[in-house]
N, C-alpha and C positions, 0 to 999 in steps of 0.2 A: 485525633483528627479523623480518623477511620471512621468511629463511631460515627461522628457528627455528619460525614457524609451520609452514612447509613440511614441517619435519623431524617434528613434534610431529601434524601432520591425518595423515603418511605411517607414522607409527607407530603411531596410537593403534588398537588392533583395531575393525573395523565391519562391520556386516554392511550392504548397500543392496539394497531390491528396488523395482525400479520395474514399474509396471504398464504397457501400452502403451495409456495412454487417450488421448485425442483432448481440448484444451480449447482455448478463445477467450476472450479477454477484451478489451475494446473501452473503453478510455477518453478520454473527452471530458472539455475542459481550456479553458473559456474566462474569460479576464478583462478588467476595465477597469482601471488603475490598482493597487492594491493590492486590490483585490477578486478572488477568482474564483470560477465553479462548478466543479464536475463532477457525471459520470454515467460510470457502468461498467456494463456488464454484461458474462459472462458464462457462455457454454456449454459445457459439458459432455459428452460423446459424443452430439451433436445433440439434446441436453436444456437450455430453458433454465433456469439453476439459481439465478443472484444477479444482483439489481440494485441498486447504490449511488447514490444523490445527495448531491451535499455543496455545503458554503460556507463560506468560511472568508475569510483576513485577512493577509497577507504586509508586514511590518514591518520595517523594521532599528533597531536598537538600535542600534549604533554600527558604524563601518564595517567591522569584521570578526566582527561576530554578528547574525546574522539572525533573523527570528522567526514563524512561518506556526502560527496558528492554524484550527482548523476542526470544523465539525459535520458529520456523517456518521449519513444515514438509511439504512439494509440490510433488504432483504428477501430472505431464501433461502431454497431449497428444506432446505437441514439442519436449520432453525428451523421448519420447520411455516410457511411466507412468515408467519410474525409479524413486524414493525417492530423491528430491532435503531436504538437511537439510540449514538452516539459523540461523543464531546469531545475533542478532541486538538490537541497543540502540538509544536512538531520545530523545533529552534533548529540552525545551523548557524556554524559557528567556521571563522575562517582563522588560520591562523598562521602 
């Protein structure tokens, strides 16, 4: 399956242009138990641009599905620093 991906990204025609900007981003990750926060920011070619806060909830469901819910407050420079709110969930599977 690998392979074929490999053969299928090395085929597909693309164009890429990267800029050579300068960024930073810094994120803090603490928890107690199944709880944690975070905070992110950031920078942008020595501009600060986005700061994140969140909280959320880390669960397992059964021993090979896991379950991490969480709220996420955004304020960035792309939005006008207006308060972007988020809801989000991200399950993760062993086989």
């Amino acid at each position: 399956m690998k392979r074929i991906l490999l053969i299928l990204a090395t085929l597909t025609p693309t164009t890429l242009y990267a800029e050579p900007n300068f960024w930073f981003s810094n994120k803090i990750e603490a928890g107690y138990e199944n709880v944690f926060l975070i905070e992110q920011v950031t920078f942008e070619d020595n501009v600060f641009t986005k700061n994140t806060l969140g909280a959320g909830i880390k669960f397992k469901i059964t021993n090979k599905v896991k379950c991490e819910t969480h709220y996420l407050l955004e304020n960035s420079k792309k939005n006008d620093w207006s308060p972007s709110h988020v809801l989000g969930a991200k399950f993760s599977f062993k086989f």
